[in-house]
N, C-alpha and C positions, 0 to 999 in steps of 0.2 A: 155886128151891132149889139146882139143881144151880150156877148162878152164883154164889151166894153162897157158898158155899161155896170155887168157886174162888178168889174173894176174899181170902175169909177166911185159907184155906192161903198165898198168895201173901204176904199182909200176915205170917205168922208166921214162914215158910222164908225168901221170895223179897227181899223190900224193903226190908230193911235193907243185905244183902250187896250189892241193885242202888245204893244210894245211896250207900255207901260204895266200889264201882267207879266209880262219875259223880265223883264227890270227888277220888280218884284219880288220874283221865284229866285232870282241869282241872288239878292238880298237875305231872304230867308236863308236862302241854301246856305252862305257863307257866314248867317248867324248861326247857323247850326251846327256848321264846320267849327266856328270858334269854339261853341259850348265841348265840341267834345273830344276836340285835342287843344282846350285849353290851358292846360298842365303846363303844355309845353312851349306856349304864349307866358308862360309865369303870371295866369289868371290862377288865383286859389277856388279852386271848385272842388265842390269834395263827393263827385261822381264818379271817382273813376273805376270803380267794378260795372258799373252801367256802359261806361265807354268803353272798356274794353271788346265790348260783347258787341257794339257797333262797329268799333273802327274795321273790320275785314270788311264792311260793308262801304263805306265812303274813304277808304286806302286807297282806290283810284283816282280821285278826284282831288286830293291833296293836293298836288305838284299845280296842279292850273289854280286851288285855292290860293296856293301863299303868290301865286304871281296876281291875281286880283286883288291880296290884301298887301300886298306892296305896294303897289298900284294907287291905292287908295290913302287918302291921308284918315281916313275912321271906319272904322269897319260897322258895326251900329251903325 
């Protein structure tokens, strides 16, 4: 009883607000993706000693980015 209830409250407060945070985050994240292999989007940014230093850091995440920003008709 007491579980479902937990449940219950979570589904009415909780898990909307949490899926539209998750939404969000994959937003941000793929603005930030942009920003910093944007070069090779043939965006002019003129960061790229900055990005250098980051991309070992978000190199894994690349291959699932461009299938999201394919995916998408705007990335913004």
């Amino acid at each position: 009883m007491s579980r479902t209830l937990k449940e219950v409250l979570y589904g009415m407060f909780v898990f909307d607000f949490e899926q539209n945070l998750r939404a969000e985050s994959i937003r941000n994240r793929d603005v930030f993706l942009a920003l910093t292999v944007g070069e090779l989007l043939g965006l002019p940014l003129h960061t790229s000693y900055y990005t250098l230093q980051v991309l070992p850091y978000v190199f894994e995440e690349l291959s699932s980015w461009k299938r999201r920003a394919c995916r998408e008709r705007w990335v913004f």
